[in-house]
KEGUMI-878949 format. One line per field, with one value per residue (C-alpha): residue number from 1; residue in one letter; x, y, z. Coordinates in nm, 3 decimals. Example, Ala and Ser with C-alpha at 12.3 -4.5 7.8 and 13.67 -1.06 7.14 Angstrom:
<pases>
n: (1,2)
res: (A,S)
x: (1.230,1.367)
y: (-0.450,-0.106)
z: (0.780,0.714)
</pases>
This chain:
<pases>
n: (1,2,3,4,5,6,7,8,9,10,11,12,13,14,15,16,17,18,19,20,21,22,23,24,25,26,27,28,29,30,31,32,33,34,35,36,37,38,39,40,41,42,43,44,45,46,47,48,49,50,51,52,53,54,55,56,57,58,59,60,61,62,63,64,65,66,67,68,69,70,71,72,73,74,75,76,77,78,79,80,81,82,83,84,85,86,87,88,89,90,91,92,93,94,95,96,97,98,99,100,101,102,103,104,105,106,107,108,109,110,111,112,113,114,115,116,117,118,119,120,121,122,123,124,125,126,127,128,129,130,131,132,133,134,135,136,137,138,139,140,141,142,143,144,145,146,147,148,149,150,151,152,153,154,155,156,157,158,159,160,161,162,163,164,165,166,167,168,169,170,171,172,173,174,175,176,177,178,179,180,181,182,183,184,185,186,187,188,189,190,191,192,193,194,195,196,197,198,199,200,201,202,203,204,205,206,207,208,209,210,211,212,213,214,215,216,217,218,219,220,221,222,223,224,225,226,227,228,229,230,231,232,233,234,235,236,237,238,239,240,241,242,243,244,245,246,247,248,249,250,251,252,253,254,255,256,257,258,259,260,261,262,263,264,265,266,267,268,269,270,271,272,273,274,275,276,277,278,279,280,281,282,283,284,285,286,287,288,289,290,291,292,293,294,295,296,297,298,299,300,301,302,303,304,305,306,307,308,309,310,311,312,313,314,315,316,317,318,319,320,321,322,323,324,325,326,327,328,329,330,331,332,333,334,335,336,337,338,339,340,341,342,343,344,345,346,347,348,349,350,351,352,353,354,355,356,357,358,359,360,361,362,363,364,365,366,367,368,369,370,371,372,373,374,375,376,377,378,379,380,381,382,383,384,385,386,387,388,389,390,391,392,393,394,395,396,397,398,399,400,401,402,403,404,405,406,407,408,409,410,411,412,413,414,415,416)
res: (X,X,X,X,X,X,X,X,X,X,X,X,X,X,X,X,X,X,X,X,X,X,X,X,X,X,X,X,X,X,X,X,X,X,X,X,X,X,X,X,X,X,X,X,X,X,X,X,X,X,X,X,X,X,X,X,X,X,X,X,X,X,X,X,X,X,X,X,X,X,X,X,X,X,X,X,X,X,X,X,X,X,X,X,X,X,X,X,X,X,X,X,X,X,X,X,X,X,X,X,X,X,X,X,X,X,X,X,X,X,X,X,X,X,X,X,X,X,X,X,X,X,X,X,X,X,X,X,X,X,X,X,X,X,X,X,X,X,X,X,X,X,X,X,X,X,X,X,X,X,X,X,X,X,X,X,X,X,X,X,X,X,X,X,X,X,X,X,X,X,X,X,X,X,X,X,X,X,X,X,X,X,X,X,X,X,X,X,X,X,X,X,X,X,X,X,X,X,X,X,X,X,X,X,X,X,X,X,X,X,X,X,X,X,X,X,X,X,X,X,X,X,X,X,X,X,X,X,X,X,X,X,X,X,X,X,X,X,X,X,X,X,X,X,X,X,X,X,X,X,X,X,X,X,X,X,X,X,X,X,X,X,X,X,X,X,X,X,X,X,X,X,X,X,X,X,X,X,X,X,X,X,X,X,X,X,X,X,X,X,X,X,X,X,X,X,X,X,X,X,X,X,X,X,X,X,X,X,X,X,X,X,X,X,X,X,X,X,X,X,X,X,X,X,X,X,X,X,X,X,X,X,X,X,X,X,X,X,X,X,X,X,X,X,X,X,X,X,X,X,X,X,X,X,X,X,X,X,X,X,X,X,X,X,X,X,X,X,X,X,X,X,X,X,X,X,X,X,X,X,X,X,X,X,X,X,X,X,X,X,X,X,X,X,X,X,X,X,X,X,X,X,X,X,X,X,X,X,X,X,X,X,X,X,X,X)
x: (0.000,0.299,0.489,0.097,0.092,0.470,0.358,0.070,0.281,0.499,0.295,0.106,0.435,0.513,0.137,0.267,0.576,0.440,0.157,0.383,0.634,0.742,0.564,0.767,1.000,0.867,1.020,1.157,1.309,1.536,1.549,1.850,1.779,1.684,1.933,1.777,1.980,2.284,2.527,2.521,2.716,2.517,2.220,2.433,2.580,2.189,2.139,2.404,2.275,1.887,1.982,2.239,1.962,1.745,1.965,2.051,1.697,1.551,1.169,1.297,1.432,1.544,1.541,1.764,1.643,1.712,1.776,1.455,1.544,1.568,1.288,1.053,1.190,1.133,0.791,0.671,0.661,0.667,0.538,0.612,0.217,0.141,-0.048,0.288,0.532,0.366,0.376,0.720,0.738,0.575,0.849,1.139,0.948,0.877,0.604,0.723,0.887,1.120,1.241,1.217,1.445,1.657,1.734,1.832,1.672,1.574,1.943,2.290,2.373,2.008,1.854,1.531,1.510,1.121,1.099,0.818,0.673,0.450,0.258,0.281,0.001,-0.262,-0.066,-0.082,0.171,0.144,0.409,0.620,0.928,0.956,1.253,1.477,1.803,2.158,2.395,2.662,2.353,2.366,2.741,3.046,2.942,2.603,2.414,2.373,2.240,1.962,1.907,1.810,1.613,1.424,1.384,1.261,0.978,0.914,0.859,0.780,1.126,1.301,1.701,1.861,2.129,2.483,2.706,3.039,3.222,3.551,3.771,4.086,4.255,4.157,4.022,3.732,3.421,3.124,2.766,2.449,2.153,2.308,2.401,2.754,2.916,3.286,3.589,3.627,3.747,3.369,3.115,2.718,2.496,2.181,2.053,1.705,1.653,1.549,1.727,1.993,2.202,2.564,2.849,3.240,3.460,3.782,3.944,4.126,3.950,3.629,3.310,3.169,2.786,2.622,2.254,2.208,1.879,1.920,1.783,1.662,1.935,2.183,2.560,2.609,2.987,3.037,3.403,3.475,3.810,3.827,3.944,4.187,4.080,4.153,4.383,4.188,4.326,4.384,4.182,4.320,4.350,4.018,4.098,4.131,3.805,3.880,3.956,3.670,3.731,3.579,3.207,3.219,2.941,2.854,2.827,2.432,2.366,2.283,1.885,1.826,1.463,1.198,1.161,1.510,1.475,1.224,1.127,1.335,1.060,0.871,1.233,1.264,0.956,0.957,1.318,1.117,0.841,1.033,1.250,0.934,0.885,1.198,1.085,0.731,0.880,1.166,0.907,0.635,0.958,1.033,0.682,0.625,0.918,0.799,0.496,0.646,0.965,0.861,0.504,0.380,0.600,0.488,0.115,0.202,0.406,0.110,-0.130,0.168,0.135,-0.260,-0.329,-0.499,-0.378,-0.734,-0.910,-1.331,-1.468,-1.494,-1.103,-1.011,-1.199,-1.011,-0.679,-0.776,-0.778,-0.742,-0.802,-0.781,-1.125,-1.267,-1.095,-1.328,-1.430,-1.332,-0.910,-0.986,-1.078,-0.825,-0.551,-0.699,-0.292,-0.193,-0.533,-0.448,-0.088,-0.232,-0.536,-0.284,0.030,-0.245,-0.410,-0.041,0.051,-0.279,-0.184,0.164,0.005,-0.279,-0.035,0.230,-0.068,-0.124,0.219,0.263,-0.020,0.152,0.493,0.304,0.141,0.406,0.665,0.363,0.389,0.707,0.758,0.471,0.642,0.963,0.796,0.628,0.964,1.143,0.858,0.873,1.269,1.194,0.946,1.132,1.432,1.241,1.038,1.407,1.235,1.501,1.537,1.237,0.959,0.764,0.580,0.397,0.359,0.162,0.185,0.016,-0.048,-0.431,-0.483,-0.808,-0.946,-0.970,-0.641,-0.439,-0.340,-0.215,-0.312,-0.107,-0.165,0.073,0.050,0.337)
y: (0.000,0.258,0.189,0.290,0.558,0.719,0.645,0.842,1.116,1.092,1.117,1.425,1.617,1.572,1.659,1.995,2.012,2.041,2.296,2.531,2.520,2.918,3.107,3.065,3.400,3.731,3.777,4.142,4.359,4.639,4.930,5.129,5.440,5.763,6.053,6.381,6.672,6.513,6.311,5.963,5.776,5.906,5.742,5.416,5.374,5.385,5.142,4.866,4.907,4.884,4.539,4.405,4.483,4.269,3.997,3.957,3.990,3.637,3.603,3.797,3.644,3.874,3.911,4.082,4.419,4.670,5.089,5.248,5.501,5.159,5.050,5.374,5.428,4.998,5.007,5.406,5.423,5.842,5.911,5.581,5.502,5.191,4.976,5.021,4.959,4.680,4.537,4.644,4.372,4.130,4.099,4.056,3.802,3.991,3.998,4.334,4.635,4.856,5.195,5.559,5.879,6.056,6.433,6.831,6.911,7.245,7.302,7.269,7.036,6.794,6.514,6.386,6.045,5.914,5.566,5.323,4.958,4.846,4.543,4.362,4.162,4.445,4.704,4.980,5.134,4.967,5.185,5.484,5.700,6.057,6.165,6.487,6.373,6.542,6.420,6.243,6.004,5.863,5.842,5.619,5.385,5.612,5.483,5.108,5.229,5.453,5.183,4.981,5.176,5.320,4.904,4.832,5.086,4.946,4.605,4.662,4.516,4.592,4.583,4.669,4.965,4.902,5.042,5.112,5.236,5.389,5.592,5.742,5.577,5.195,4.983,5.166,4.943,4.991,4.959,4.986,5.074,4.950,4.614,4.511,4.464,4.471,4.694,4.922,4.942,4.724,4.680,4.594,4.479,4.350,4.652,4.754,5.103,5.368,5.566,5.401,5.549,5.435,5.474,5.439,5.429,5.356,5.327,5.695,5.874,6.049,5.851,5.966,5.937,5.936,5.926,5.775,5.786,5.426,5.418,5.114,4.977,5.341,5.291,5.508,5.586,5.709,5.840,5.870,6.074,5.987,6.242,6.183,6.256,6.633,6.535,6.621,6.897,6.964,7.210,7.572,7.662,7.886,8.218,8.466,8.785,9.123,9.321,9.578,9.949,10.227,10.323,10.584,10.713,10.620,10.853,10.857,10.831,11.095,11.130,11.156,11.310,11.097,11.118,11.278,11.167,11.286,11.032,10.733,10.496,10.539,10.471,10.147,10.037,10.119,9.864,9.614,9.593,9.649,9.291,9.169,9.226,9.075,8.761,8.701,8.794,8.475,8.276,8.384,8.326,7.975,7.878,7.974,7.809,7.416,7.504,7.552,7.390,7.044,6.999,7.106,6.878,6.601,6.689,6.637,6.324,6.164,6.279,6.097,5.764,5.757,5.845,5.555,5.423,5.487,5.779,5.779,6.165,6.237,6.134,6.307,6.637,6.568,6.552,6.849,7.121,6.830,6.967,6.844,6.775,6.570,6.272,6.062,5.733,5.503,5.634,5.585,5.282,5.183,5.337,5.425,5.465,5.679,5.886,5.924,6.016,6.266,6.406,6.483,6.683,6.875,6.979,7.035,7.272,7.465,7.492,7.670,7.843,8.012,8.088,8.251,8.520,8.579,8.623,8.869,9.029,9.054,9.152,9.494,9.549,9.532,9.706,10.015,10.055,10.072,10.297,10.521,10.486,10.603,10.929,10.968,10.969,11.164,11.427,11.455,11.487,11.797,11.949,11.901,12.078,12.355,12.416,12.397,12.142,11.924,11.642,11.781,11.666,11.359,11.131,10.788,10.572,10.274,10.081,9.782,9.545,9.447,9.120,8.975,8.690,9.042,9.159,9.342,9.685,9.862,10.133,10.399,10.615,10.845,11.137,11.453)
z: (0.000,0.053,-0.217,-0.437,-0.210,-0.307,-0.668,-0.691,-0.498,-0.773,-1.069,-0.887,-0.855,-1.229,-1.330,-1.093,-1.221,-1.582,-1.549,-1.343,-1.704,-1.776,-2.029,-2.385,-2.397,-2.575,-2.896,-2.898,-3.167,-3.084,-3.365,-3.393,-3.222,-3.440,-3.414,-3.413,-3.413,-3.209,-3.254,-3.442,-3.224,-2.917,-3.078,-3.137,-2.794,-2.671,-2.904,-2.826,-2.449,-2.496,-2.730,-2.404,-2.200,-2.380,-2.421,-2.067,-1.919,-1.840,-2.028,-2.329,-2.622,-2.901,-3.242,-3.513,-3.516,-3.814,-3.789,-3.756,-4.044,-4.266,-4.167,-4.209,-4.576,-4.652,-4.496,-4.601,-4.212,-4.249,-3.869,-3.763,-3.714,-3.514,-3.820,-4.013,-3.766,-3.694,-4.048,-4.033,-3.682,-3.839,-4.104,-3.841,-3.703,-3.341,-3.097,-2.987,-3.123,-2.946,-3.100,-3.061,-3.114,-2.935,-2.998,-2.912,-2.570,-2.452,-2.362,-2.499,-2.228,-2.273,-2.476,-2.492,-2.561,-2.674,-2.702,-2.818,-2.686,-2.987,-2.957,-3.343,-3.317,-3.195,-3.339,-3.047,-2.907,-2.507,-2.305,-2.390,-2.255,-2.321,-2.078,-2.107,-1.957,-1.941,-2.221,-1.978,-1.909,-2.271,-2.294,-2.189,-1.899,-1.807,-2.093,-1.911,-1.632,-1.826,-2.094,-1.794,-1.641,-1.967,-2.073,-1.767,-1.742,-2.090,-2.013,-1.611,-1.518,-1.270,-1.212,-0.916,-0.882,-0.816,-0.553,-0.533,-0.230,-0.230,0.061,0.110,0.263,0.176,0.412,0.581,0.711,0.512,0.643,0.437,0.667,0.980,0.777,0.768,0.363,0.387,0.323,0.061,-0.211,-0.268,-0.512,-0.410,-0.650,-0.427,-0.299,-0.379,-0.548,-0.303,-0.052,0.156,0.425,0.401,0.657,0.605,0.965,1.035,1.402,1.443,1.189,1.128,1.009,0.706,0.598,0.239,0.196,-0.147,-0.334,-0.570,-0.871,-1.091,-1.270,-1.206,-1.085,-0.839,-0.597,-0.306,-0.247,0.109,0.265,0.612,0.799,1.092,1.411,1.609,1.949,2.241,2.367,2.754,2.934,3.015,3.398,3.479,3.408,3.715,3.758,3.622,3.892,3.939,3.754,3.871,3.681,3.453,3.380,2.940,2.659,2.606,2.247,2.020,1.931,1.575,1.484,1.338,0.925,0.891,0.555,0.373,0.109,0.208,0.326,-0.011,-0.231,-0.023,-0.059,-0.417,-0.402,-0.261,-0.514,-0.826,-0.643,-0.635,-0.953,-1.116,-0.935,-1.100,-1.428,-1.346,-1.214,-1.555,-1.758,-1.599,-1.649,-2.007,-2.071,-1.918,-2.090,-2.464,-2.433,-2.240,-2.162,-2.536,-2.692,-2.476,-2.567,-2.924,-2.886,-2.669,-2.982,-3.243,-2.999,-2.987,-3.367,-3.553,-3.856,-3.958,-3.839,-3.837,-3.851,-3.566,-3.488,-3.803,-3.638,-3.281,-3.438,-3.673,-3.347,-3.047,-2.687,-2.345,-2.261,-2.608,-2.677,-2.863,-2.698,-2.970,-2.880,-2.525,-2.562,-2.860,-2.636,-2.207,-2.116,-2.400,-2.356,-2.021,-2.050,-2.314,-2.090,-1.860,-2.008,-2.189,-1.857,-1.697,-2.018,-1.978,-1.614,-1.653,-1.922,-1.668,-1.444,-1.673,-1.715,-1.425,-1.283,-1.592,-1.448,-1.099,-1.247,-1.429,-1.131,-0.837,-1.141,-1.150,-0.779,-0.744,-1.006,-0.785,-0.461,-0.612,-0.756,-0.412,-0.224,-0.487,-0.428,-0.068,-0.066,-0.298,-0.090,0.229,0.083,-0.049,0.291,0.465,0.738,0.649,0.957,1.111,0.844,0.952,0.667,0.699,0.332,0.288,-0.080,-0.113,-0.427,-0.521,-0.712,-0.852,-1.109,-1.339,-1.275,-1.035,-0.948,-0.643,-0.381,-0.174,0.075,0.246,0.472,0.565)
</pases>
């Protein structure tokens, strides 16, 4: 009866065994990287690490992957829509397509790399990246860590950031959140991303601590110089009382009349708002500026990633002057994430847009005042010196800025 018993045991554990069998691998293809406006072999370097990436991550099998410029001219694939990149897929033999540009961000020292996850068989484009990054990110050793990260978010995969530790001199203790790793020089690799507080001692010298915020799939250092330690040094004798001196009687302080400048408190004031002003006009200017320069772009590469091959009426008439608010149902349901993602940048641009007027609004308004409570203060100086009642002449000035959803001005009120 036992030995029945460890047979159907057996049996049972390969019937397991066989249903729990992995899911066959997803076949992805890995387009050579677009250049736009920078450098070709910026674009290539991204390129090399988004297809290592692939080829080292378990559940991912990949496939010979052409440039995305030869593809677009073999396939007609002008505005890479999703119906012919994913004829284009279908040809390589892929289940997913992987491609995208990267080009000229809003600075000399940015990038913006936009990449694609396009489902062949459904043609739709599942997941996308749109991230403005500084250049050293895409070059020399940075451009593993970011291909990582940007493939991960891709295909929801997570790697995990590596640490290296360094000090001056060699041979300090490391500790990751009160956890024990080693000496340095050392290398971690197991950490999960997120912030981590790490500690290098050394017997005689000064402890030094690094908060490091971890990112998924980032290298990251930490170069420690530990300090030696000051000598205690001994304590000085207590030093003997002063003897007493005699009390002379102080000096009292000259009084100075109230308002002995006429016109003063009205040129300050007028310094104050006309500062105030030169900060809403660099806060208007930084907010025009995301709105144009980041957020509009996004807007129109959400519309680019939601477009149908082919468009019904009323998508032709959405696309034709699209807005925030009227994304036809047939897209959201096509495409909820990428109406989403678009739904939102468009509210976020409208946003910064709203409030660049109305800091504009403030800026000519606290810029008016001042310029008032500088002619007030010039005026009373004049008046003072012509009445000869200089340092005698007393004057009180209020200025103060009125905003509302109409506008803004300012009132004053002074009295001498």
């Amino acid at each position: 009866m036992r030995r029945y018993s460890t047979l159907l045991a057996g049996v049972c554990a390969l019937l397991v065994t066989s249903g729990a069998q992995a899911a066959p691998d997803v076949s992805v293809a890995v387009l050579g990287i677009e250049p736009v406006d920078v450098p070709e072999p910026l674009a290539q370097a991204l390129t090399d690490a988004l297809r290592q990436r692939a080829a080292s991550t378990g559940g991912v099998r990949t496939v010979q992957g052409k440039d995305l410029i030869e593809v677009k001219m073999v396939f007609g694939c002008d505005g890479e829509l999703p119906a012919c990149m994913a004829q284009a897929g279908k040809t390589l033999g892929a289940e997913k397509l992987l491609y995208g540009v990267v080009k000229k961000g809003p600075s000399k020292t940015t990038v913006t790399v936009a990449l694609k996850l396009l489902d062949v068989k459904t043609a739709v484009v599942e997941k996308f990246v749109n991230d403005t990054v500084q250049k050293r990110e895409v070059a020399g050793s940075n451009v593993n860590g970011s291909a990582a990260k940007w493939f991960g978010q891709l295909l929801e995969i997570e790697a995990k950031p590596t640490l290296t530790v360094t000090s001056e001199p060699t041979g300090g203790s490391v500790t990751v959140d009160g956890q024990s790793y080693g000496r340095t020089p050392l290398t971690l690799r197991d950490l999960l991303p997120g912030t981590h507080t790490v500690v290098v001692t050394m017997p005689g010298r000064l402890p030094v601590t690094r908060t490091m915020d971890l990112r998924a799939g980032g290298s990251h250092d930490v170069a420690a110089t530990l300090e030696t330690e000051a000598p205690t040094i001994a304590q000085k004798p207590p030093e003997r009382a002063p003897e007493p001196q005699p009390l002379t009687p102080a000096p009292m302080p000259s009084r100075r009349m109230p308002g002995e400048h006429p016109g003063r408190t009205a040129k300050i004031v007028a310094g104050v708002l006309v500062g105030g002003a030169l900060v809403t006009a660099g806060v208007a200017i930084y907010t025009w500026r995301k709105y144009s320069d980041d957020l509009a772009s996004k807007a129109n590469m959400d519309l680019e990633a939601i477009k149908p091959a082919v468009a019904t009426t009323e998508e032709q008439a959405f696309f034709a002057n699209p807005t925030c608010g009227n994304v036809p149902g047939s897209i959201q349901t096509a495409n909820p994430a990428g109406a989403a993602k678009y739904k939102s940048d468009c509210d976020s641009g409208n946003n910064y847009a709203n409030a660049t007027t109305g800091l504009w609004v403030a800026t000519g308004a606290l810029a008016a005042a001042g310029v008032v409570a500088f002619v007030i203060g010039d005026r009373q100086a004049a008046k003072a010196k012509e009445r000869g009642t200089l340092g005698v002449m007393r004057q009180t000035l209020r200025v103060a800025p009125v905003f509302s959803t109409r506008g803004g001005g300012v009132t004053a009120a002074f009295e001498f």
